[in-house]
N, C-alpha and C positions, 0 to 999 in steps of 0.2 A: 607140174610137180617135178622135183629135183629130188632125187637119191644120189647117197656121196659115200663112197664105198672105201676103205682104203682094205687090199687083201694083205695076204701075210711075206711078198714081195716090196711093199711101202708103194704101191703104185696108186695111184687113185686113177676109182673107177666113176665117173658122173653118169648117171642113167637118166634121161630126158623122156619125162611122159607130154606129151604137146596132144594136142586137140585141132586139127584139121577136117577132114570126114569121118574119120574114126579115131581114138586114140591110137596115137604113133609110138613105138616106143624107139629111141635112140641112145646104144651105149659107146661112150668117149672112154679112151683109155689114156692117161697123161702121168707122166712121171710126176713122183714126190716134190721136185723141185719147183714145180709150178707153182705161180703164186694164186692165192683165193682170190686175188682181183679179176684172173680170169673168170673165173666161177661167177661171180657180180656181172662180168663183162657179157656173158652166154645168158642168164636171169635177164639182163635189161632187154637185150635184144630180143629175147623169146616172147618179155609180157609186149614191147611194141607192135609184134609182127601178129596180134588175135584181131581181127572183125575189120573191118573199113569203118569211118568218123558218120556217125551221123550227120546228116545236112539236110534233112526232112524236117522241117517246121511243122510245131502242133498249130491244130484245125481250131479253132474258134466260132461257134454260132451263138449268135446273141438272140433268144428268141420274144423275149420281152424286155425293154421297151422296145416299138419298130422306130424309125428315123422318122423326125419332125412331130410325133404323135404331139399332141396337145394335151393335156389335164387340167381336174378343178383344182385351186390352191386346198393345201391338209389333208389332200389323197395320200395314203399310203399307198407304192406302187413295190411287186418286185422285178426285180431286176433277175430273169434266168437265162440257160442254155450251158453248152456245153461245149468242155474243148479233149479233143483226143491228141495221141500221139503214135507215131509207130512204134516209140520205146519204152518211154519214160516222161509224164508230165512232173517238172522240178516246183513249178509255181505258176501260181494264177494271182493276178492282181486284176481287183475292179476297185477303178478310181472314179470318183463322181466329181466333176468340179462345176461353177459359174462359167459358161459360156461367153460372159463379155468380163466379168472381171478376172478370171482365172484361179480364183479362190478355190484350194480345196474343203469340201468338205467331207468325205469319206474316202478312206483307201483302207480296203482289205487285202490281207496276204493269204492265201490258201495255200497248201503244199498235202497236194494228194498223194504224192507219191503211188500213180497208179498212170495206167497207159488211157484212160477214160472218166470222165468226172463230170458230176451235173450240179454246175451250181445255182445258189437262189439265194438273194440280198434284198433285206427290203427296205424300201426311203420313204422319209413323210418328204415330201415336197410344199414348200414354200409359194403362195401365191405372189407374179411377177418375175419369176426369176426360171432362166434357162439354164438347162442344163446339159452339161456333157458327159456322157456315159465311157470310159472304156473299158476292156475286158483286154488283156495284155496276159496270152501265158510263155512262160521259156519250159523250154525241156533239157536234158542232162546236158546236151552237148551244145546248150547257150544259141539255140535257131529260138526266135520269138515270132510269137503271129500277133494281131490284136484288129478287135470290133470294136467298133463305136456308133453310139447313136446319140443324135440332140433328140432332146425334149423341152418343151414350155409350157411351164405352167399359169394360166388364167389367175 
């Protein structure tokens, strides 16, 4: 937070509230002359220098289907589990497609906007035909994880 003071000398006073271990408070004293691009120039710098970049990718658990499971054709099955983050989960995508032909047939977008989420998709399955399961989430800072499982249905 920025306070911009000017007293009854014409001087501007800029007061800098930052956030390190405790709020800091720091006061700048700069003649009238100065231009506000300073001012711009001390703002950018202040919002860069908060937190270090996330680079921890969300956790992903697929816990239905498991890999290679088999089924009867016109089962409906769901698709669950969960993916966490340290921060922020931005999106969850589960895509189902054909195994040999590559056809999609469903792709959901989720957007929990929460650091933990459980999700549940359900599919009728088609007798003859395989399928490929993934579960793809990103998180704020664009790290992605992703599950997958085949399945074939009888």
């Amino acid at each position: 937070m920025i306070f911009w003071i000017l007293n009854d000398t014409h001087d501007f006073h800029f007061l800098f509230l930052h956030k390190k271990d405790n709020f800091t408070v720091t006061l700048v004293r700069m003649k009238k002359y100065v231009s506000p691009f300073v001012l711009l120039f001390f703002i950018a710098c202040a919002k860069g220098s908060s937190g270090e970049k996330d680079r921890e990718a969300p956790v992903v658990s697929l816990n239905t289907p498991v890999h290679n499971e088999i089924f009867t054709g016109g089962q409906n099955i769901m698709i669950t589990g969960t993916v966490t983050d340290n921060k922020y989960i931005e999106e969850i995508h589960i895509e189902i497609t054909n195994l040999v032909t590559a056809a999609e047939y469903l792709h959901v977008h989720i957007h929990p906007a929460a650091r933990s989420f459980n999700f549940s998709q359900a599919l009728t399955i088609q007798p003859g035909i395989s399928y490929k399961i993934r579960v793809i989430a990103d998180d704020a800072s664009s790290n992605s994880a992703v599950k997958s499982a085949d399945i074939t249905c009888n």
